[in-house]
N, C-alpha and C positions, 0 to 999 in steps of 0.2 A: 042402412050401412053405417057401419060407428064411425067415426071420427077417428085419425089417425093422430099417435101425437110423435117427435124424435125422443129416443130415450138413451142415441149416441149420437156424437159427430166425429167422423175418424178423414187421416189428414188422404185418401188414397181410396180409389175401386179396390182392389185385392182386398185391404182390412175388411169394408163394408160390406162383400162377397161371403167372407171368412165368419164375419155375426151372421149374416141374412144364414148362413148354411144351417149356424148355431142353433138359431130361434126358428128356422123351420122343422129340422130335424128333431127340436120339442113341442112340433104343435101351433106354435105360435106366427100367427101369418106376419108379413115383412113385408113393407117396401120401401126399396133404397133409391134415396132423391139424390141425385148432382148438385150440388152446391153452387155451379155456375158455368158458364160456356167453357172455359178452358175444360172441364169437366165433360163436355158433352164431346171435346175434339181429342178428347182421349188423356190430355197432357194432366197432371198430379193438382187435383183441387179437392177440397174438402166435400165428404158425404156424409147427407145423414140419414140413419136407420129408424124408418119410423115402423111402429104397431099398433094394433087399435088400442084404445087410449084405454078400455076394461082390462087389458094385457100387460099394459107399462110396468106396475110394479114385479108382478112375475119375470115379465121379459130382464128386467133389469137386476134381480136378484140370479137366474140363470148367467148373466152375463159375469158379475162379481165372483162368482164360485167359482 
């Protein structure tokens, strides 16, 4: 299994929902980590959007476009 790296940090679940959609819907596998307990009780904490770490640069120029 490859090694995941973040190739965003967005401030909200919706934003991070909104990439994960992005980069699956091209292929590219996604998983989005909570940034911190407020996060896990649902209340506004930063997320970040990781994919395996062969994917980063793709994933991140699909993001820019």
């Amino acid at each position: 299994m490859s090694d995941y790296v973040t190739i965003q940090q967005v401030p909200n679940e919706a934003m991070a929902g909104l990439i994960e959609q992005r980069l699956v819907g091209a292929g590219i596998p996604c998983v989005v980590v909570p940034g911190g307990i407020a996060a896990v009780a649902g209340a506004g904490a930063p997320y970040s959007v990781t994919v395996p770490a062969e994917r980063a640069d793709e994933a991140r120029a699909l993001l820019e476009a």
